[in-house]
C-alpha positions as CSV (number, residue, x, y, z in Angstrom):
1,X,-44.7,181.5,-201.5
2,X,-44.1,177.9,-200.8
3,X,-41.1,176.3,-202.7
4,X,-42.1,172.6,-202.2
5,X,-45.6,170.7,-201.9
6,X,-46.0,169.5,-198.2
7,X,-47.1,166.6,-196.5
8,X,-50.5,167.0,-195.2
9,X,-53.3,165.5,-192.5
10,X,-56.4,165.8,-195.0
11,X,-58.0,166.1,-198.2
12,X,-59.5,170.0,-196.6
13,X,-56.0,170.3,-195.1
14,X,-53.4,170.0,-198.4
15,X,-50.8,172.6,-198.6
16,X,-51.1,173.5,-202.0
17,X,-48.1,176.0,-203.4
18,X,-48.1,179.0,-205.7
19,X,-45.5,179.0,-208.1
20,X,-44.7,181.2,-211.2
21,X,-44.4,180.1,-214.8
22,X,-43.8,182.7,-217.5
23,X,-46.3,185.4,-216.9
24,X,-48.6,183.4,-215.0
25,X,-48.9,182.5,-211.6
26,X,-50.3,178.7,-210.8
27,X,-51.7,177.4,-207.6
28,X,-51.3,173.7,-207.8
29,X,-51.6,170.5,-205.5
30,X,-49.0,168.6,-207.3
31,X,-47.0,168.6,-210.3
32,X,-49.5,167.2,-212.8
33,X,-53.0,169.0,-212.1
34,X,-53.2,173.3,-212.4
35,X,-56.3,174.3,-210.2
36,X,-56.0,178.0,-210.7
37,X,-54.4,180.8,-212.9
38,X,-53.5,184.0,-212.6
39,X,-52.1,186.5,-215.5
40,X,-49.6,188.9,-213.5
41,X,-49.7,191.3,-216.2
42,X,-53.7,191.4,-216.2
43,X,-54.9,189.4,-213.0
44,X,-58.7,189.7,-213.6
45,X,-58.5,188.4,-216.9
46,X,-59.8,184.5,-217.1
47,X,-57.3,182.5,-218.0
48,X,-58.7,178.9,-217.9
49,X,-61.1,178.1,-220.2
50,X,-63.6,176.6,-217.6
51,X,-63.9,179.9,-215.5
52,X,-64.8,181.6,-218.8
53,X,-67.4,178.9,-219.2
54,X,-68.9,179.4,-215.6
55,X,-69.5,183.2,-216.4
56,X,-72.1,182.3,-219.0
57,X,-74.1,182.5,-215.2
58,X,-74.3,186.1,-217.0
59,X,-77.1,185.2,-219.4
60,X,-79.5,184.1,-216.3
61,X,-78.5,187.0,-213.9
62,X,-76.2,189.9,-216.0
63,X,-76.4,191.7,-212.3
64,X,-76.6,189.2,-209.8
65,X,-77.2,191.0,-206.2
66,X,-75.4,188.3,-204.3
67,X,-73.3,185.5,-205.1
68,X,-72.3,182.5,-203.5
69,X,-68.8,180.4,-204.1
70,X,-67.9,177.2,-202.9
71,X,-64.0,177.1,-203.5
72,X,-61.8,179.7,-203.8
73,X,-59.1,178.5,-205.4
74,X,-56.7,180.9,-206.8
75,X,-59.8,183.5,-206.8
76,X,-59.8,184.0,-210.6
77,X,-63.6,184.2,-210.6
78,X,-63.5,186.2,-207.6
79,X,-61.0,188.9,-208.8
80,X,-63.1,188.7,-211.9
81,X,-66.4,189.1,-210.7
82,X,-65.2,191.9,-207.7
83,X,-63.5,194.0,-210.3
84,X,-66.9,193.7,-213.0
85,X,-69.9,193.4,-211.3
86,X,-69.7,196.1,-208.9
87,X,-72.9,196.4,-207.9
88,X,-72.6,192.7,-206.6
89,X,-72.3,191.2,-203.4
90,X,-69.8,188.1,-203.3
91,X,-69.2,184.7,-199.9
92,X,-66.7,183.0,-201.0
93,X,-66.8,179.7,-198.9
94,X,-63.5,177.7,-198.7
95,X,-62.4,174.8,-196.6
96,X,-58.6,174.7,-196.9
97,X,-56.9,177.9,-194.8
98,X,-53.7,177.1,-196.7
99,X,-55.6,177.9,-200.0
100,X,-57.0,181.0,-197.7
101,X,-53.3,181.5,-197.0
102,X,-52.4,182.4,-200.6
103,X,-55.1,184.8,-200.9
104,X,-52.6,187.9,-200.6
105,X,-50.1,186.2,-203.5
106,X,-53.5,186.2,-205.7
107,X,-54.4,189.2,-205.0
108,X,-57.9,188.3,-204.0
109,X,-59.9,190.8,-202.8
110,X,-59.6,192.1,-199.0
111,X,-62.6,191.4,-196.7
112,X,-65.1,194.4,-197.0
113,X,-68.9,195.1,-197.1
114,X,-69.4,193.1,-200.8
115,X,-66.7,190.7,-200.5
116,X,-66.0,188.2,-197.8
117,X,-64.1,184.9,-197.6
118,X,-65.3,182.4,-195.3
119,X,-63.2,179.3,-193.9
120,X,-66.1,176.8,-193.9
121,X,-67.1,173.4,-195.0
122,X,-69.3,174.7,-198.6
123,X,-71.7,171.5,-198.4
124,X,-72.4,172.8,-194.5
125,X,-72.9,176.3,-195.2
126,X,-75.5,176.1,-197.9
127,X,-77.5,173.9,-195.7
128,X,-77.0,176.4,-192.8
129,X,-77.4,179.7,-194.6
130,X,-80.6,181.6,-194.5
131,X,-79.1,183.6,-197.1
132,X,-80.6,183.7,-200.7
133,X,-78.4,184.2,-203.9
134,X,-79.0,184.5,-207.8
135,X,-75.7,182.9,-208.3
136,X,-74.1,179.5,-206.4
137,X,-70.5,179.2,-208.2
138,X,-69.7,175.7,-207.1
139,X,-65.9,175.0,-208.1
140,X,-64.8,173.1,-204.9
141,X,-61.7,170.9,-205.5
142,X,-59.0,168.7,-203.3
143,X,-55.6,167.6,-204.6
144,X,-57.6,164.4,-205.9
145,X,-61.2,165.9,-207.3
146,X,-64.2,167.2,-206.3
147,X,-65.1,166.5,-202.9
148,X,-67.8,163.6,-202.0
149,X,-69.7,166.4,-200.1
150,X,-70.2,168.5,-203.2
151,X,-71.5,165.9,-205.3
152,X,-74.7,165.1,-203.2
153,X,-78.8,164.5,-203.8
154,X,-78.4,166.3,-200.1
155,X,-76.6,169.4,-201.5
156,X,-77.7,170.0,-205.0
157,X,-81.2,170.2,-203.3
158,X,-79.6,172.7,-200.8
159,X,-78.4,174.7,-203.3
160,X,-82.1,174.8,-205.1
161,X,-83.6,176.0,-201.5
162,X,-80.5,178.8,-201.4
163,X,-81.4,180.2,-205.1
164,X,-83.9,182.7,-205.5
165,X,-86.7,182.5,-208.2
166,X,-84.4,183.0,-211.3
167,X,-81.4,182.1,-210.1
168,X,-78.7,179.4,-211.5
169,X,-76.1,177.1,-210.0
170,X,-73.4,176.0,-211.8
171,X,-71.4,173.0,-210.9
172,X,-67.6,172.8,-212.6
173,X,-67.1,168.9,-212.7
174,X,-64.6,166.3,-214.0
175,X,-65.1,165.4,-217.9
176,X,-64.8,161.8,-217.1
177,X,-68.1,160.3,-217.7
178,X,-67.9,158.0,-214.9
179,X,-67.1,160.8,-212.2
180,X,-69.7,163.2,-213.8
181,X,-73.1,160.9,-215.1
182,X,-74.1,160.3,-211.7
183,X,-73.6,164.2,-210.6
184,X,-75.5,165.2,-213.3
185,X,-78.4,162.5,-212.3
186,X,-78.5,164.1,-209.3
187,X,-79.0,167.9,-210.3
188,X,-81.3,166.9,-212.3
189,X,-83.2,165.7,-209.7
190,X,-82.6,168.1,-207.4
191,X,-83.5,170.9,-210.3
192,X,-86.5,168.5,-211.8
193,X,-84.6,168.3,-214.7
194,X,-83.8,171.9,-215.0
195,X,-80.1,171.2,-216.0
196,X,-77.6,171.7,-219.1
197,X,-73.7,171.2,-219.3
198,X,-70.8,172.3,-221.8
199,X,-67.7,170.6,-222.2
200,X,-64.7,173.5,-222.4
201,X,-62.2,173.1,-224.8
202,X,-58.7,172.5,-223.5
203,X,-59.1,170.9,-220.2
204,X,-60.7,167.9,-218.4
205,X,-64.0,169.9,-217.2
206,X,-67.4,169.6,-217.5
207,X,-69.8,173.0,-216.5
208,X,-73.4,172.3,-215.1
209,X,-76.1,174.9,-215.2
210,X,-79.1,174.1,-213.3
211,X,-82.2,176.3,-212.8
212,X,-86.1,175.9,-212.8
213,X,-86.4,174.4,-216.1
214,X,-88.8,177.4,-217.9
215,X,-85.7,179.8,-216.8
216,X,-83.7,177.4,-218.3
217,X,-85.1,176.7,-221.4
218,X,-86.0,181.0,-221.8
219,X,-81.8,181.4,-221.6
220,X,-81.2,178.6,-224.1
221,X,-83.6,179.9,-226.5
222,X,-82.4,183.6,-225.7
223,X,-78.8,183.3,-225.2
224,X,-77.4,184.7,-228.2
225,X,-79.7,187.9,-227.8
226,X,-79.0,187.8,-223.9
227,X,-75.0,188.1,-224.9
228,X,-75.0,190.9,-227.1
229,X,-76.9,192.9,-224.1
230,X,-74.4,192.7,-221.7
231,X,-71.6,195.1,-220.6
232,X,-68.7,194.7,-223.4
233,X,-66.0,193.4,-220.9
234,X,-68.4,190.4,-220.4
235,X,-68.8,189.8,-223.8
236,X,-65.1,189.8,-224.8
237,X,-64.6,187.5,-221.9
238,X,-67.2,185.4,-223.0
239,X,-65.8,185.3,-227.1
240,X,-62.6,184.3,-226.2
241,X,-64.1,180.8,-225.7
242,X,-63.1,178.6,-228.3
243,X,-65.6,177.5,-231.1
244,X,-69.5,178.8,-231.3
245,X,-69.0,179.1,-227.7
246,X,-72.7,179.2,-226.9
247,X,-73.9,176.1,-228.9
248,X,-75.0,174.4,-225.8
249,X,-76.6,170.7,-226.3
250,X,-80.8,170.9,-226.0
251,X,-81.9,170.8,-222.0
252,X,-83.1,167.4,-221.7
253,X,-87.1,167.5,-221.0
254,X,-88.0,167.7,-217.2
């Protein structure tokens, strides 16, 4: 593990460092932000409240055949999602190869026939792939926010044309209004208005789901019954988030 943050040439290039703090292991670009968490007594648990938020992708896919994520991060959701769903294929798509560098100290998941990390720019890929998912996990973060790239008309719409039929992308975001309105403006138009967003308690996020809007409006109605259906690990996961949890706001009209 690094001891000290490093200079660096790029945003896609910053040396982030993984350092330890009571029974939790932190990857962090400075001092002031945590981007990932990691419980060394239970690594696949969730420990941020926004990853648990981003699994409500269950209730529109409970057993998604392939998932793409833009970001790795730490690798909390894809410890999570290797360890639970496995049945489920999983690209991870990250641009930093420091962050790839740190994938041994989190303990994510080796490079096998359902899991695979990819050192890539994630707005490039989607528009490349000829892949299809039912899940796009986009949580794709520099030292200073969410990268211009992953905030686009241009990608959103690339990440409808990626989805198959039924499936959903959701977009982790800033909480501050003026960083997140316009992103949501554009998935909505990019999803014709198929979109909805929670605000997780305990942090500065915002978590988009987007999806043809009759899918959309079928999980909103649905979602209580849709939770007590799936596997018991996903439903603890998901009732450790704080409040009603699944009181999301209405899905404005397309």
């Amino acid at each position: 593990m690094d001891n000290d943050f490093l200079p660096f040439v790029d945003r896609a290039n910053v040396r982030p460092v993984a350092r330890q703090e009571g029974r939790s292991l932190l990857l962090r670009f400075d001092m002031d932000t945590v981007q990932s968490s990691m419980n060394l007594d239970d690594p696949c648990v969730l420990e941020l409240e926004y990853t648990r938020a981003m699994m409500l992708f269950l209730l529109f896919r409970p057993a998604p055949r392939h998932i793409l994520m833009v970001g790795l991060g730490g690798g909390s959701l894809a410890r999570y999602c290797h360890r639970h769903l496995p049945e489920t294929e999983m690209t991870v798509v990250e641009i930093n190869p420091h962050v790839i560098g740190l994938r041994d100290d989190f303990l994510v998941p080796p490079d096998g026939p359902r899991f695979r990390v990819v050192q890539a720019d994630g707005a490039a890929f989607v528009r490349v792939t000829p892949l299809q998912f039912d899940v796009i996990l986009v949580d794709g973060f520099h030292f200073d926010g969410q990268p211009d790239a992953l905030g686009t008309l241009d990608f959103y719409s690339a990440c409808r044309t990626r989805l198959a039929q039924c499936g959903v992308a959701v977009v982790n975001m800033d909480s501050d209004a003026e960083i997140c309105e316009p992103l949501l403006g554009r998935l909505k138009l990019a999803f014709d208005g198929g979109v909805t967003s929670i605000l997780p308690e305990g942090g500065s996020n915002r978590v988009a789901f987007a999806a043809l809007a009759p899918v959309l409006r079928s999980v909103l109605r649905t979602c209580h019954d849709r939770l007590q259906t799936l596997d018991a690990v996903h439903r603890q996961t998901l009732g450790r988030r704080s409040g009603e949890g699944l009181a999301w706001p209405p899905l404005d009209p397309p």
